[in-house]
N, C-alpha and C positions, 0 to 999 in steps of 0.2 A: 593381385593387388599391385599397381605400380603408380610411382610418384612422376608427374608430370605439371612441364612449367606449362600455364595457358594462359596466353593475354586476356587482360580483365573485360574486353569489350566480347570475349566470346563466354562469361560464364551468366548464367541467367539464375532468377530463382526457378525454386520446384512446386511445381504445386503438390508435389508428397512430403513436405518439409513439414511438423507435426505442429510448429511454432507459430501460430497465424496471428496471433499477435505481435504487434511491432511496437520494439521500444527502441530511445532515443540511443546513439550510438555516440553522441557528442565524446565522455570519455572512453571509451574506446578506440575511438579516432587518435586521440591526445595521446594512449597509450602506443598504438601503436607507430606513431609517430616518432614517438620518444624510443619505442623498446624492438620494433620492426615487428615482421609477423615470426611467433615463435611456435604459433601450430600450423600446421598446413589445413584447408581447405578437403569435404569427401566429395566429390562428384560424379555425376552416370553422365555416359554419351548417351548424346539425342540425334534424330535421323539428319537433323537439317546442320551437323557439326557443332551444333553449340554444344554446354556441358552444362546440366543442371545442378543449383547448389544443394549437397541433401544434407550438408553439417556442414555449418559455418557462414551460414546467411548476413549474423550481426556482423563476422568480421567482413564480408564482401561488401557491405553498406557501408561501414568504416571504411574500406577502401576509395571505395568511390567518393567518399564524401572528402578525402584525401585530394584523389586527383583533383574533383571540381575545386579545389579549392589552391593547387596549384603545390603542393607540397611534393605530391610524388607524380610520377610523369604517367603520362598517358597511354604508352605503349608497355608498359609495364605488365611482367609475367608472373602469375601465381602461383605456388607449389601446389600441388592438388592429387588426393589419392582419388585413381580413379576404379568404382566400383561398378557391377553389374546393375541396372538399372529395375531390374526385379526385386532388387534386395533394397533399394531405395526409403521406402517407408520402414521396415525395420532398423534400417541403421541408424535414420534420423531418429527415431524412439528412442534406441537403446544408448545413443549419446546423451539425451535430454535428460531422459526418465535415472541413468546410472550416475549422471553428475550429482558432485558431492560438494556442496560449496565448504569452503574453507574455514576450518575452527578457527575461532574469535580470536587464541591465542596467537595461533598462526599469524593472524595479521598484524594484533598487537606488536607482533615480533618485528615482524616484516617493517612495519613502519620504522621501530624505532632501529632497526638496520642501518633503513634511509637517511635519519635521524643523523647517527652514529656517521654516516658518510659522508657528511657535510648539507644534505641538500634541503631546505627552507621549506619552513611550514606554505609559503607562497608557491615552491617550487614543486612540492609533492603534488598540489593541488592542483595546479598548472599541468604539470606533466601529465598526470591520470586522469583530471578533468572532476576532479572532486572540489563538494563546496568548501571552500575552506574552513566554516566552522567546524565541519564532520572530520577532518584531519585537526584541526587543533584536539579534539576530543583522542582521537587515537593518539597522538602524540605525548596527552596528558597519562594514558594507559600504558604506554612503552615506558614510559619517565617512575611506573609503581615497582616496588620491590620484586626481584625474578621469582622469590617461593608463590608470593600473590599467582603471578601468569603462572606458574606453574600448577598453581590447586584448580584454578582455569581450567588448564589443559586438562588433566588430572579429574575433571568437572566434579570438585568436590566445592566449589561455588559456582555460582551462575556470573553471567556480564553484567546484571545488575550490582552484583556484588562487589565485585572488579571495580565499578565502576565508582562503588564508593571511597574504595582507599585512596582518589585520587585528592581527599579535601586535605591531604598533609603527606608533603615532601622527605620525611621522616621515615626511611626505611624499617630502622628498629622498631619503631611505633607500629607500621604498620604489620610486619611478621607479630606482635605480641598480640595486636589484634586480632590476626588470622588463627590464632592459637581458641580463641575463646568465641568466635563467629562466622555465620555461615550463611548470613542476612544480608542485604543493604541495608534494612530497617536496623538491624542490629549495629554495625561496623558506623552507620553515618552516628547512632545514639554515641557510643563510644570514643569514635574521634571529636565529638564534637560538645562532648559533655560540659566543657567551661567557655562554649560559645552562647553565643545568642544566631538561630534566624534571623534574616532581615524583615523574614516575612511573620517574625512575633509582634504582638499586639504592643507591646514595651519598646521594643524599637521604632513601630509605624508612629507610635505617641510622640516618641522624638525625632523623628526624622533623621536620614542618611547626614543631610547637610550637618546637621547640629552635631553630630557622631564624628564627621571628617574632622567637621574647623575642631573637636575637640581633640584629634590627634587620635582616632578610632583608626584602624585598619579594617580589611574586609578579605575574607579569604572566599571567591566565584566557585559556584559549583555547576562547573560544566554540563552537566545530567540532570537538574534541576528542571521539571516541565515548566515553573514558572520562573526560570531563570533567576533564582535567588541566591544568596550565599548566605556566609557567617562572620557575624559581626564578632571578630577574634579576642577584642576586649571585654569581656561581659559586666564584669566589676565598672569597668568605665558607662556602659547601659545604664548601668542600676545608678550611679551616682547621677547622671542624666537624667533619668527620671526620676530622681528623688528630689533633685534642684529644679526640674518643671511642676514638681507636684506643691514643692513648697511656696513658688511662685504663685500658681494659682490662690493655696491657702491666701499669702500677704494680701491677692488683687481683693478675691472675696471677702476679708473680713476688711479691706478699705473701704467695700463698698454698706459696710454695716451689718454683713450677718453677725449674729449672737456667737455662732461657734460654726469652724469649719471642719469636716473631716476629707481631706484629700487621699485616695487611696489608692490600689492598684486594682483591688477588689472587693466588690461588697460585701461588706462585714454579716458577717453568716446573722449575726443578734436584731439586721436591719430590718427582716419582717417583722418583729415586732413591735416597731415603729409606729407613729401617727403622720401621716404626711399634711403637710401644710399645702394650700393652695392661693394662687396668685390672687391678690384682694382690689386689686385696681385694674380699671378698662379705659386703655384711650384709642380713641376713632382719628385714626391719620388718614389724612384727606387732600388728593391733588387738588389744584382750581379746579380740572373738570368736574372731579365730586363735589366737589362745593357749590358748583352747577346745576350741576343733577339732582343736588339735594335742595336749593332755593327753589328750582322748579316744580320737586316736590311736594312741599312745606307749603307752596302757595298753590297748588293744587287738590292739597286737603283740606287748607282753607277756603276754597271755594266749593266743593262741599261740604264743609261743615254751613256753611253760609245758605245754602240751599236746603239745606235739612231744617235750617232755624227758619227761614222763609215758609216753607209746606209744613210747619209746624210739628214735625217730628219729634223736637227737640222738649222735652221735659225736666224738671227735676233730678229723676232717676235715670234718663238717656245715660249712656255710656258710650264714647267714639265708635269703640272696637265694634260695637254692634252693627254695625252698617257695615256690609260685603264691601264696598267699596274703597271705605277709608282702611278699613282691613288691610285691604291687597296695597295699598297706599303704603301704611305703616311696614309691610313686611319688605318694601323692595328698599324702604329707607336705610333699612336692619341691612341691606344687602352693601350700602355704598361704602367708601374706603374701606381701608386694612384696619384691625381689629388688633391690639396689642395688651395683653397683659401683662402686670408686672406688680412686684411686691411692696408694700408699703415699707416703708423705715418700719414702722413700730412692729409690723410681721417681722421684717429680718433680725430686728433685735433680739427677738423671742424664738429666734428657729434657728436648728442646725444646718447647714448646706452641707449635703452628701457632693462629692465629685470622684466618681468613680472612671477608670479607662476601660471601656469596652472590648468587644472582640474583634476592630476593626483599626484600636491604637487611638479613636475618638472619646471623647470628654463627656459623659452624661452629668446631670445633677439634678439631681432632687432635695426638695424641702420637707425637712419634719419638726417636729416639736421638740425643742431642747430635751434631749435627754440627762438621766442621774448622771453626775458626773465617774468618769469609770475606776472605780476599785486597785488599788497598787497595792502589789506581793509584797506584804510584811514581812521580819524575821520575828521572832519570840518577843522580843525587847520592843516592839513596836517602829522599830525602824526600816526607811525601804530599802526594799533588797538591791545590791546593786546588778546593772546590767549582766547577761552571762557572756562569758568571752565565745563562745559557738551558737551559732544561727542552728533553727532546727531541722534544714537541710543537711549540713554536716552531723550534726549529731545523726539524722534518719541513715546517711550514707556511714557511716562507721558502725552503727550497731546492723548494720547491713551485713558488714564484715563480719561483724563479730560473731553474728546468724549464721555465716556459711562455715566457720571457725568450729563454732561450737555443734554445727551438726555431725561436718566430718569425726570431730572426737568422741560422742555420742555411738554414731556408728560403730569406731572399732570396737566399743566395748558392752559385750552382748546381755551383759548384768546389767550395768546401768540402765541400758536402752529398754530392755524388757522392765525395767523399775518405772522408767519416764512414764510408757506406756500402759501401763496399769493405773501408777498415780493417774494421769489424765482420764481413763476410762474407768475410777473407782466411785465419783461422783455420780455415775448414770447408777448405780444400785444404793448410793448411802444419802443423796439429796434431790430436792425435786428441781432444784436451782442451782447449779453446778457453776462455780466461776470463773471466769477466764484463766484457763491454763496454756504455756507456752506449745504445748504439742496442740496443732491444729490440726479438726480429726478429717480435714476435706483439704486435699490437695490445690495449690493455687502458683499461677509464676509467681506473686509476690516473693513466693518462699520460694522455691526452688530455682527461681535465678541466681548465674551467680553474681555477686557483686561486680557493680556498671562502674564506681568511678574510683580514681586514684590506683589503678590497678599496676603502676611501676612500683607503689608502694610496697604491696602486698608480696611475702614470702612464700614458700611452696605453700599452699594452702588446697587440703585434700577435698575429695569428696565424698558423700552419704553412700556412693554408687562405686568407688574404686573397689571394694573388695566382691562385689556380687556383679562387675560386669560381667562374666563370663555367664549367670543364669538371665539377667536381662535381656542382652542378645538374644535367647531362645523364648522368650514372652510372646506367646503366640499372638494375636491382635484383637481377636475376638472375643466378648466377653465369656461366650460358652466354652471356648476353647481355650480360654484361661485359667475357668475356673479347676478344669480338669487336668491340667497342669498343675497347678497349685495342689489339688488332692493326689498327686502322685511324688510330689517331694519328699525326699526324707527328712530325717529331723534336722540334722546337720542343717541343710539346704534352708528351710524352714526358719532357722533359726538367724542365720545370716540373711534373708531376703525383711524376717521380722526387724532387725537390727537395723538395717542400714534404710527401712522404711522410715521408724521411730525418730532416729535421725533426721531425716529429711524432712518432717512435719514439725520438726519444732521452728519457732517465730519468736526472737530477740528483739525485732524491729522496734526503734522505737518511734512514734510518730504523734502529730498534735494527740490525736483521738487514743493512744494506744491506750490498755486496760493493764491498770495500775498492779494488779493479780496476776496479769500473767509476764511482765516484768519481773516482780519477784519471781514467781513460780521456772523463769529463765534463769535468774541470778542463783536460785538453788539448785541446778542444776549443773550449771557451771563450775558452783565450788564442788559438786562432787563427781565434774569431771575431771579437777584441777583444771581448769581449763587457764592458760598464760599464752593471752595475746602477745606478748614479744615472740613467741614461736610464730606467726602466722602473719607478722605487719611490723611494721617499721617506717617512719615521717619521711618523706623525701620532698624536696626543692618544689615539687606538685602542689604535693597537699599545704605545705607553709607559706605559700604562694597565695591560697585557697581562702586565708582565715586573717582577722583581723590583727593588724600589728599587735595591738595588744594582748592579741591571746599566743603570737610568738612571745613575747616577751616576757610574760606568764609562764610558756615552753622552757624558756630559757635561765627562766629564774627556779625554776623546778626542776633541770636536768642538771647545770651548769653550776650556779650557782648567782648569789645578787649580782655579784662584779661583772659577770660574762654576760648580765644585762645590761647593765648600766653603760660597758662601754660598748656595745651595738644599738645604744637607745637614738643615737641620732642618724642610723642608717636610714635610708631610703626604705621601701616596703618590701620593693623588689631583692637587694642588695641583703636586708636583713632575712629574708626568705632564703637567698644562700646560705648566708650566718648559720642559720637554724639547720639546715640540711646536712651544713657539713660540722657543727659542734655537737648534736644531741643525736644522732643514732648512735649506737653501742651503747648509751649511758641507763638503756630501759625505759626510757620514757615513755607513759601511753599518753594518749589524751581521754577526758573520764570516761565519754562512751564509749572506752574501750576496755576501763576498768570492772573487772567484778567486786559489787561492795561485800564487805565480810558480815559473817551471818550474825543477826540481832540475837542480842542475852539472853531475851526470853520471847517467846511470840503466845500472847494472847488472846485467846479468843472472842468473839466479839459475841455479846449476849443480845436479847433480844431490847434491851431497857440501851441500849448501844446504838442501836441500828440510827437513830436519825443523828446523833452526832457522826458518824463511820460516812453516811451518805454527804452532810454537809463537807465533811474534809474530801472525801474524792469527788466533788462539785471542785471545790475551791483549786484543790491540786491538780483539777484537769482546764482549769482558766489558762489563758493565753500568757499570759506572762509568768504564773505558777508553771507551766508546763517547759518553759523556756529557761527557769532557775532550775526545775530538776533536770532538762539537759544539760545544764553547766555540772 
């Protein structure tokens, strides 16, 4: 093997070259232009002295496309190893076939080098011949935290994954995230939990425009197939759409409905509705229909004319009887536009539904005034007042609370085996067993771990710390599980029972949750001692998260009245520091994160009981009863 310089006008292709397809060499050229050639060239001599290309075809095309174009000169000599011409087709194979194209991270790297050295997202793209979107994207990948590219390289994520820590500049943020996912489905849920999509139904209702002028931001998500982002203010969305929804209400009940309901979503109680239908018909009509229709008109009057002449016509005649005037009357039906609409006395008497679709569009439907809707009393007859937490936060904090209290559950193999019993002692003592907090079917609900407020949360364990070391050996299959399982000892047995029991229990609480298995969680709890200040603490996040007034509630419960009173004229934002930095240490929880203390006496409910028991878990699972028991 020896390396030799050959003017470009003597190297040819081969037809043993294994690549017979050609692709464009555009960057290639640019590279090598920019970086000179830094592999040489394999070629065999041929009888007529030329020298065939057998590796390195694309760059000899780059060459040439060089010279034609006047960058490198035409007498120009190529480094080139030259090989035996028998050997020709294997070596072009084993170049082809053994190339290794470059790990993701590698590049990642690479770019932001370039980056690093001064040279322009224009300039990379320039130089290599890249489109310049596809270098903005790597640029945004260099720009992620170095452990990110390094679980990359490491391929303990994929580049989808990668690709998602790029929707926040936040290094720490994104290493805490890399700790708990392995998704991009997972990493974008997480970074993105207090955005909105652009491409949500709630944003398309309002529009980008209406979002800007209102001082909305937008964070682009490069990797996006439909090129969407996140609309970074979400609280500003929802106030958005709450002032277009009440807007609608004022136009509609200007226009004379009886009552309006404007919503986001249709009220689950709407099927059992009566819809109303539009009770008036007007026939709008250019000149030419009006044409068409006088031609008409006096076309059926000329037979009808005719019919009374041949004496068809009797007593009992009816138009429509006659084929003629028939096909007459139906093309009448056909002429103008056809418009229905409600009468006043209809609207007065009906509800307008306006609900936002799945497309961020306005439907509405008519029904019949419904009862007017029911509001959560207290004892005294008085209405309850609003709760300070939406039932999103309440669902996200007993979320917490769920993973809290399983961990604790876990370590302790009395209790757990107690949990577990309780929940499976109904299957032999009733035919109707009622919601207990151990759910006896595994689901992610429960075994995820809590998705939001997660800088909030302190060490916070899990179901599975003490039994990893038997999980990892859980064979896959269920026959070859189960014969594992019959081969553990007790020990083993009783830690794999533990830290299952654990795992299956379900704090959540949610619109629908079952009022039974809430308590049957809260008794649980107190006899795990279970004390969310070990597992959670407010931070600048979550006070961020919830309404001023329910800081201010925080603060008059951690703090005291005064250390309300005088943060009461704060900003929202400003007061959400307030709270971040005066009430941790002081134990504060918020309720759903409270365990309530166990009732005096617990009675059982008789049979002469039961439709009073049924009416009150009716009433306590209402919409607005369900929102006072969050608070």
């Amino acid at each position: 093997m020896t390396i030799q310089y050959i003017p470009l006008n003597d190297l040819v292709p081969s037809a043993r070259n294994v690549r017979k397809v050609k692709a464009d060499v555009t960057g290639l050229a640019l590279s090598l232009a920019a970086e000179g050639l830094i592999q040489n060239l394999v070629v065999s001599p041929r009888e007529d002295g030329k020298f065939e290309v057998v590796a390195g075809e694309r760059r000899r095309r780059a060459i040439v496309q060089l010279v034609k174009a006047g960058t490198w000169e035409r007498d120009i000599e190529i480094p080139c190893e030259v090989r035996d011409p028998e050997a020709a087709t294997t070596i072009s194979y084993a170049e082809n076939a053994q190339r290794v194209a470059m790990h993701p991270a590698d590049a990642i790297r690479a770019f932001g080098t370039m980056a690093a050295e001064g040279h322009s997202e224009e300039a990379i793209a320039h130089r290599y011949g890249y489109d310049s979107r596809e270098v903005r994207k790597m640029l945004a990948l260099a720009s992620i935290s170095p452990k990110v590219i390094n679980a990359l390289a490491a391929d303990k994520i994929d580049l989808a994954c990668a690709q998602a820590f790029t929707l926040t500049d936040d290094h720490k943020r994104q290493e805490r995230v890399l700790k708990r996912a392995r998704t991009a489905h997972e990493v974008r849920s997480l970074l993105t939990e207090s955005k909105v999509t652009t491409g949500h139904r709630l944003f398309r209702f309002i529009g980008m425009d209406a979002y800007e002028q209102a001082g909305g931001t937008i964070t682009g998500d490069l990797f996006s197939k439909d090129s969407e982002g996140y609309a970074n203010d979400a609280e500003l969305v929802q106030r958005l759409v709450d002032e277009k929804l009440d807007r609608l209400t004022s136009e509609a009940e200007a226009e004379g409905w009886g009552e309006v309901i404007a919503a986001e979503q249709t009220p689950y109680e709407s099927y059992n509705w009566h819809r109303v239908y539009a009770d008036q018909k007007v026939q709008r009509m250019t000149e030419a229909d009006e044409a068409a229709l006088a031609e008409l008109q006096a076309k059926r009057e000329a037979r009808l004319a005719v019919l009374a002449e041949d004496g068809e016509q009797d007593e009992d005649f009816e138009p429509e009887w006659d084929d003629e005037v028939a096909e007459i009357d139906a093309e009448i039906e056909k002429i103008g536009e056809v418009e229905r609409s409600y009468s006043a006395e209809v609207k007065a008497g009906a509800l307008l539904l306006i609900v936002i679709d799945h497309q961020g569009q306005t439907t509405t439907t008519a029904y019949t005034r419904k009862a007017q809707r029911s509001v959560a009393r207290a004892s005294d007859g008085s209405a309850l007042p609003r709760p300070l937490y939406d039932a999103r936060m309440t669902e996200e904090l007993s979320r917490m609370r769920t993973a809290a209290l399983q961990s604790e559950v876990a370590k302790n193999q009395r209790l757990a085996f107690a949990v577990l019993l309780d929940a499976l002692l109904p299957i032999l003592t009733s035919a109707f067993a009622s919601p207990h907090a151990v759910q006896l079917r595994a689901g992610t609900g429960i075994q995820e771990p809590t998705q939001h407020f997660d800088y909030n949360t302190r060490e916070m364990g899990s179901p599975f710390e003490g039994v990893a070391d038997l999980i990892g050996s859980v064979p896959e299959t269920a026959e070859a599980r189960f014969q594992w399982v019959l081969a553990l000892d007790d020990d083993a047995v009783a830690r794999m029972l533990a830290a299952c029991s654990g795992a299956l229990i379900d704090a959540r609480q949610g619109k629908y949750a079952e009022k039974e298995r809430l308590q049957s969680a809260d008794r649980i709890a107190r006899a795990a001692n279970l004390d969310m200040r070990e597992h959670w603490e407010g931070g600048v996040e979550f006070f961020g998260a919830i309404s001023k007034k329910a800081m201010m509630a925080a603060l008059t419960e951690a703090c005291g009245p005064q250390a309300a009173e005088n943060c009461a004229k704060l900003r929202k934002q400003d007061l959400a520091l307030a709270c971040a930095d005066r009430i941790p240490g002081r134990g504060w929880l918020p309720p759903a994160l409270l365990t309530p203390e166990a009732p005096v006496a617990e009675v059982e409910a008789d049979e002469a009981g039961t439709d009073d028991e049924t009416e009150r878990y009716e009433a306590e699972n209402d919409d607005m009863a369900y929102q006072v028991a969050a608070e």
